[in-house]
C-alpha positions in Angstrom: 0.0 0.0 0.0 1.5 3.3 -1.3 2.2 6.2 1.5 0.4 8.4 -1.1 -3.1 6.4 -1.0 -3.6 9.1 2.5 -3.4 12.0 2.7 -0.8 14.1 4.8 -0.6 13.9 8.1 -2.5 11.1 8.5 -0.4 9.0 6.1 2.4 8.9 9.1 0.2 6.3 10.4 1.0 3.8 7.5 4.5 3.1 8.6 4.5 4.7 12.7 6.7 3.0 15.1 5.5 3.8 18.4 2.7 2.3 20.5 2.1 -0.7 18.8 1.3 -3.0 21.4 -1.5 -3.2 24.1 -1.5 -0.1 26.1 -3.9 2.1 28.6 -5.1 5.4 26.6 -3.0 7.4 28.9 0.3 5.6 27.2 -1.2 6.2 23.9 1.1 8.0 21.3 0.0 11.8 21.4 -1.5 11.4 17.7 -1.7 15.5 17.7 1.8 15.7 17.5 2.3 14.3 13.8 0.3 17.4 13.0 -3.4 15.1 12.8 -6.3 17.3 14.0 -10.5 17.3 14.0 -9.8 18.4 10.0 -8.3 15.0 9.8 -11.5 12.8 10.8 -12.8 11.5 8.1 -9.1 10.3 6.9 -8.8 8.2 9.6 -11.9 7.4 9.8 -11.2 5.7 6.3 -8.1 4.2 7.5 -9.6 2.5 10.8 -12.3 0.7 8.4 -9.9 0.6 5.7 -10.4 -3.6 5.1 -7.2 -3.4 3.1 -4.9 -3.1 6.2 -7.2 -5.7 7.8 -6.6 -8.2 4.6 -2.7 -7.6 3.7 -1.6 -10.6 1.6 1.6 -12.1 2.9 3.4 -11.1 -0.6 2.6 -7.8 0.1 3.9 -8.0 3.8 7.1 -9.5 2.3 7.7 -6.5 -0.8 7.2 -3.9 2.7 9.8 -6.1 4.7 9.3 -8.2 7.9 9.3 -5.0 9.9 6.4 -3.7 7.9 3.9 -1.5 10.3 0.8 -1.6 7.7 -0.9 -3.7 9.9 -1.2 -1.5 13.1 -2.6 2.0 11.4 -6.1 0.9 11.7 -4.8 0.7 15.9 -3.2 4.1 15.5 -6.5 6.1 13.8 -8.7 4.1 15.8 -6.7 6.3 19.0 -6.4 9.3 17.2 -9.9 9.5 16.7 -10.7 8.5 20.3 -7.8 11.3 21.3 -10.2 14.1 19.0 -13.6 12.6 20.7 -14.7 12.4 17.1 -18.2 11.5 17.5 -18.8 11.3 13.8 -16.4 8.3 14.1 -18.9 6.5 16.9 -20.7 3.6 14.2 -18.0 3.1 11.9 -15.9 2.2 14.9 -18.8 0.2 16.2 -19.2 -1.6 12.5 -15.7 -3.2 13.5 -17.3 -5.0 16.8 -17.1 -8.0 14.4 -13.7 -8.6 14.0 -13.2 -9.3 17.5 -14.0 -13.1 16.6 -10.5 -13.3 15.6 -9.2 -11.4 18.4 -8.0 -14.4 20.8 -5.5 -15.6 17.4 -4.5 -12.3 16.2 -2.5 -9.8 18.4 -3.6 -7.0 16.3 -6.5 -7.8 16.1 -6.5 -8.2 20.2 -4.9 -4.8 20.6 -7.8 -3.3 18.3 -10.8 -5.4 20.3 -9.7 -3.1 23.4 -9.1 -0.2 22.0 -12.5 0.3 20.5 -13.8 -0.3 24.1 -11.5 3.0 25.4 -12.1 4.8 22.4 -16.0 4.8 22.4 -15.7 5.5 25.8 -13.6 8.4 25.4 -16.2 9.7 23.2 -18.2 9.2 26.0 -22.3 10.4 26.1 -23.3 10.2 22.2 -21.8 6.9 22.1 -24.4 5.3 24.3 -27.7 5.4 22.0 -25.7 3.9 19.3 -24.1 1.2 21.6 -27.7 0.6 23.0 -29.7 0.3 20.0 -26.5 -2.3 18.5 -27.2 -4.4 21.8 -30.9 -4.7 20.7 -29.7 -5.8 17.8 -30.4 -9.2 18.1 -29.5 -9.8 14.4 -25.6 -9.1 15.9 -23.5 -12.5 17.0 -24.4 -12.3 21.4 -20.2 -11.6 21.6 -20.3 -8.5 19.6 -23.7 -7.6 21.6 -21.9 -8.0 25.2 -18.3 -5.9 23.7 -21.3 -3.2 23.6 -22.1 -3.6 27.4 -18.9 -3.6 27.7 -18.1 -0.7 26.2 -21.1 0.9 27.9 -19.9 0.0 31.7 -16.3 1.6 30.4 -17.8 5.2 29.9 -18.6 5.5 33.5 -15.1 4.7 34.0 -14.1 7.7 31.7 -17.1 10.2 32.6 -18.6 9.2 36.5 -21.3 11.7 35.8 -23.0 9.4 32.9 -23.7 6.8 35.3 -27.4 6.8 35.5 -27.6 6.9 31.8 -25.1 4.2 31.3 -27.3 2.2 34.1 -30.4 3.3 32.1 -29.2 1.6 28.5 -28.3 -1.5 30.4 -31.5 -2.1 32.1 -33.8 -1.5 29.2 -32.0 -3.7 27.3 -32.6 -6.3 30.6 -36.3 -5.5 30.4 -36.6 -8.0 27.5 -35.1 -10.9 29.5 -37.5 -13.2 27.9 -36.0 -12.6 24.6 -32.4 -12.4 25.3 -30.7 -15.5 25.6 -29.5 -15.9 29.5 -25.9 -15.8 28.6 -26.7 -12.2 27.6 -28.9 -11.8 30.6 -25.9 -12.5 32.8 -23.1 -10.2 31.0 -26.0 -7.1 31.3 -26.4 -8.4 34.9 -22.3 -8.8 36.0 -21.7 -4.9 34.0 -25.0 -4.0 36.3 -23.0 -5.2 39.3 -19.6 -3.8 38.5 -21.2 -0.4 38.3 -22.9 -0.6 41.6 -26.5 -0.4 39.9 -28.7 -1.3 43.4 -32.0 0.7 41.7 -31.3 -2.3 39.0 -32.3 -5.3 41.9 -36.1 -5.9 41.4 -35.4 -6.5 37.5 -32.5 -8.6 38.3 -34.4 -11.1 40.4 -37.4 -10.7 38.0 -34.6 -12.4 35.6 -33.7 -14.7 37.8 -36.9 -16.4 38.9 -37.8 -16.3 35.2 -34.9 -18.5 34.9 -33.3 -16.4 32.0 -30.1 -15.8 33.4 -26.8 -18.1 33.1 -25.6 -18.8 36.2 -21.9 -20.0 34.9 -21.7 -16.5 33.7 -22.7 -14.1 36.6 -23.7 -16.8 39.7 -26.7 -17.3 40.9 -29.2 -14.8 42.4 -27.4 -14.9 46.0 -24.0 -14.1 44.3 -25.4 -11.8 42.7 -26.6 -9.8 46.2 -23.5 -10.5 48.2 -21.7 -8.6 45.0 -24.2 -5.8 45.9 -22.8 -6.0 49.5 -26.5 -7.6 50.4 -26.6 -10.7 52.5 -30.2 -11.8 52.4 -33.4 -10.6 50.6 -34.8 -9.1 53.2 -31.8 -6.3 53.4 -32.4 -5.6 49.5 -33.5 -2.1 49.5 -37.8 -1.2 48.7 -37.9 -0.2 44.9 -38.8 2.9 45.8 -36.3 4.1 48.0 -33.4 5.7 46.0 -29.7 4.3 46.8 -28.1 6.0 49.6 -25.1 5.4 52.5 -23.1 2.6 51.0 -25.1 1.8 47.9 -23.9 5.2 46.2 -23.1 4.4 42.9 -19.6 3.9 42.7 -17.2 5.3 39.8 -15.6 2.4 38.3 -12.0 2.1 38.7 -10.3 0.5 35.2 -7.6 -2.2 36.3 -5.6 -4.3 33.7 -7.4 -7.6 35.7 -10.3 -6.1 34.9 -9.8 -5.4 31.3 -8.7 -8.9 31.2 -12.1 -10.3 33.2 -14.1 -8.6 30.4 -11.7 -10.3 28.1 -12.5 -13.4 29.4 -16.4 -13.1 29.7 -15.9 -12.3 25.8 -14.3 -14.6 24.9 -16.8 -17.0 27.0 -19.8 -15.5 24.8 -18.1 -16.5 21.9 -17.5 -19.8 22.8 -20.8 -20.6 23.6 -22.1 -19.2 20.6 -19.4 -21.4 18.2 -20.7 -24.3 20.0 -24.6 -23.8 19.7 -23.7 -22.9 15.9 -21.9 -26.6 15.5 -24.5 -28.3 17.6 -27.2 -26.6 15.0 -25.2 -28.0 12.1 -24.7 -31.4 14.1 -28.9 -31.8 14.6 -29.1 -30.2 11.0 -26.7 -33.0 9.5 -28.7 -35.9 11.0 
């Protein structure tokens, strides 16, 4: 891929050494520095979704040289968008949810998965309607539906004072427990939990005695009140009484364990939904 097929500044990104790896958004490059501002947005825009640098053929790797860095731009405009808050960027960068299925055998790839997450929550507020009507979307594959909750929990992490309408997204999409399948029950339910959402309780348990959550994912319902700091149903709060004293929602503090739990639950979602997919074709075969 010729250094001319972008424009300047942004075309620095085709062959830029630094931050190549997995790193917080505070060890980010700064991006700004090569010159790349808000005027710049719809370049990298093109270069983040740019399926050319997701697809280059090992012959072209090889006429660029082993240390070729073609691969990693879409990482670096991905950041540099989330370093501008570019909100025009929010679906195109939630078009790439997909590519996460090949994030546990492709370190870019990996790299990329979490940066979306820090990015659309760098952008913060305007992300969450479009995060929230993608996890309706039951049309989506349930792993790129719970990188959305994921993503959602994350901008409380970035922006404390969206909690309530972070908490708000989740539990409407919660509401329609009957529908989801439990596995996504229980990834809105353990985000629900990491942000401290008490108000959230009664529709929990409504879940629970329904029987639509899975319990490998989140425990059962008594896990699920001892993560609340609740011992017994009777010390559940009335619906109607707003949280207060202890049950303040809490800001969420971003760990690297923590990245690497949601990691985990992800790559648990799609797990489960490769092996419902080859059990269909098994029962579909016979």
């Amino acid at each position: 891929m010729p250094r001319n097929s972008y424009s300047s500044p942004v075309n620095q990104l085709l062959d830029y050494q630094p931050g190549t790896g997995q790193l917080s958004p505070d060890e980010w490059p700064d991006y700004q520095e090569l010159g790349i501002t808000a005027e710049d947005i719809p370049e990298l825009i093109r270069m983040a979704t740019d399926e050319d640098l997701y697809n280059i053929p090992d012959d072209e790797n090889d006429f660029f040289g082993e240390d070729s860095l073609l691969e990693y731009a879409p990482i670096h405009a991905v950041r540099a968008l989330g370093q501008l808050r570019a909100s025009s960027a929010i679906e195109p960068l939630i078009s790439l949810f997909p590519k996460m299925d090949d994030a546990f055998d492709n370190e870019v790839l990996f790299v990329l998965a979490e940066d979306l997450t820090d990015v659309l929550s760098l952008i913060g507020l305007s992300a969450i309607p479009a995060l929230a009507a993608y996890l309706a979307d039951d049309s989506h594959e349930e792993s790129w539906r719970v990188q959305a909750i994921v993503t959602i929990k994350r901008i409380t992490a970035v922006y404390p004072e969206h909690h309530a309408q972070c908490v708000a997204a989740l539990s409407f999409q919660l509401e329609s427990f009957e529908e989801n399948s439990p596995e996504l029950n229980a990834h809105i339910i353990w985000a629900l939990t990491d942000l401290n959402a008490i108000n959230s309780l009664p529709l929990i348990e409504q879940a629970f005695k329904a029987e639509c959550v899975d319990d490998e994912v989140v425990g059962d319902w008594d896990d699920v009140q001892k993560r609340f700091g609740l011992s017994s149903k009777k010390s559940q709060p009335p619906k109607s009484i707003a949280p207060t004293g202890s049950h303040q929602p809490a800001q969420e503090t971003v760990t690297k364990e923590k990245n690497e739990a949601d990691h985990e639950r992800q790559k648990k979602a799609q797990q489960k939904r490769e092996a419902r997919r080859q059990r269909n074709l098994k029962s579909n075969g016979s």
